[in-house]
C-alpha positions as CSV (number, residue, x, y, z in Angstrom):
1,X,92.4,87.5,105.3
2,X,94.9,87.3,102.9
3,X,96.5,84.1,104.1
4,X,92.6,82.8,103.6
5,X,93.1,83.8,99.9
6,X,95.8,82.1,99.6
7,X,94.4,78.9,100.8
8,X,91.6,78.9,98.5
9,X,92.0,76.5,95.7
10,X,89.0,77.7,93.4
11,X,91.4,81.2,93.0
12,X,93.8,81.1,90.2
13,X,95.1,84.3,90.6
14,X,95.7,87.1,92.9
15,X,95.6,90.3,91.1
16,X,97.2,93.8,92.6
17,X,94.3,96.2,92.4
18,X,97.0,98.6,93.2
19,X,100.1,99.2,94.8
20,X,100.9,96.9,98.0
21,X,102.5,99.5,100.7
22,X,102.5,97.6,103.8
23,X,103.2,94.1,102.3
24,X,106.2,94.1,104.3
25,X,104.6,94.5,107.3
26,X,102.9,91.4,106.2
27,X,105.7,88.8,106.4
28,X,105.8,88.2,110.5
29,X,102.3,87.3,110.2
30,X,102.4,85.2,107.2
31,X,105.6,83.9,108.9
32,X,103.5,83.0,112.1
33,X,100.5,81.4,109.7
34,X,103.2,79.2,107.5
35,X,104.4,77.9,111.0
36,X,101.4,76.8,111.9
37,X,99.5,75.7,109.4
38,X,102.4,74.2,107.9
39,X,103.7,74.6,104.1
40,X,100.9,75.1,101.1
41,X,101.8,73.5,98.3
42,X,100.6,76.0,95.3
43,X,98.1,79.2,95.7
44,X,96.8,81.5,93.2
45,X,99.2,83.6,90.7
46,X,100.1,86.7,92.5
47,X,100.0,89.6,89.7
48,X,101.3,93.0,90.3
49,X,104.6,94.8,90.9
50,X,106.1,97.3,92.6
51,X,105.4,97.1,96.6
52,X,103.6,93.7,96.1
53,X,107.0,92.3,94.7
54,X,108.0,91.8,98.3
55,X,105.2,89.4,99.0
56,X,105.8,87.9,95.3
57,X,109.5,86.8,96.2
58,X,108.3,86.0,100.3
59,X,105.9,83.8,98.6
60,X,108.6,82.6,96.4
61,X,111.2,81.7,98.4
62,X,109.0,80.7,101.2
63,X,106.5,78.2,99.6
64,X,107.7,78.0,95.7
65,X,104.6,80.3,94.2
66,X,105.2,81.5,90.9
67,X,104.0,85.1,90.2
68,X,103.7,87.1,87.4
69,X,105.1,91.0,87.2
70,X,102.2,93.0,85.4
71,X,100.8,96.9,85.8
72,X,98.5,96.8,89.1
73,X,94.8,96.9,88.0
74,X,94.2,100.3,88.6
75,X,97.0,101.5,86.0
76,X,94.9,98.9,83.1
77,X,93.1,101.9,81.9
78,X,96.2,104.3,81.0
79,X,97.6,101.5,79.0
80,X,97.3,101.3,75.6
């Protein structure tokens, strides 16, 4: 599902409702997908931090995504 996201060209970003435990678990998969479906050229802004930074620099390094390090969307509200 996420790598269906990513494909999506009418998505500009990607925004981190909260933390992303488990992204790691991600990056076989996505590994798999990228192999197969070969290299996508740009995909939506990835915003977040903390456990979604490993799928920020996968996407990176992988595929040349830009992201953008910013408070998940669940910590909006405490900001001020």
């Amino acid at each position: 599902e996420v790598f269906k996201l990513f494909c999506q060209r009418d998505i500009d970003y990607l925004w981190a409702a909260r933390g992303g435990f488990g992204c790691l678990k991600l990056l076989p998969y996505l590994d798999k997908l990228f192999e197969t479906k070969g290299p996508l050229p740009s995909g939506p802004v990835i915003v977040g931090y903390s456990d979604i930074t490993v799928l920020q620099l996968y996407l990176y390094f992988k595929a040349g995504w830009i992201s953008i390090s910013a408070p998940n969307l669940v910590e909006l509200p405490r900001l001020s």
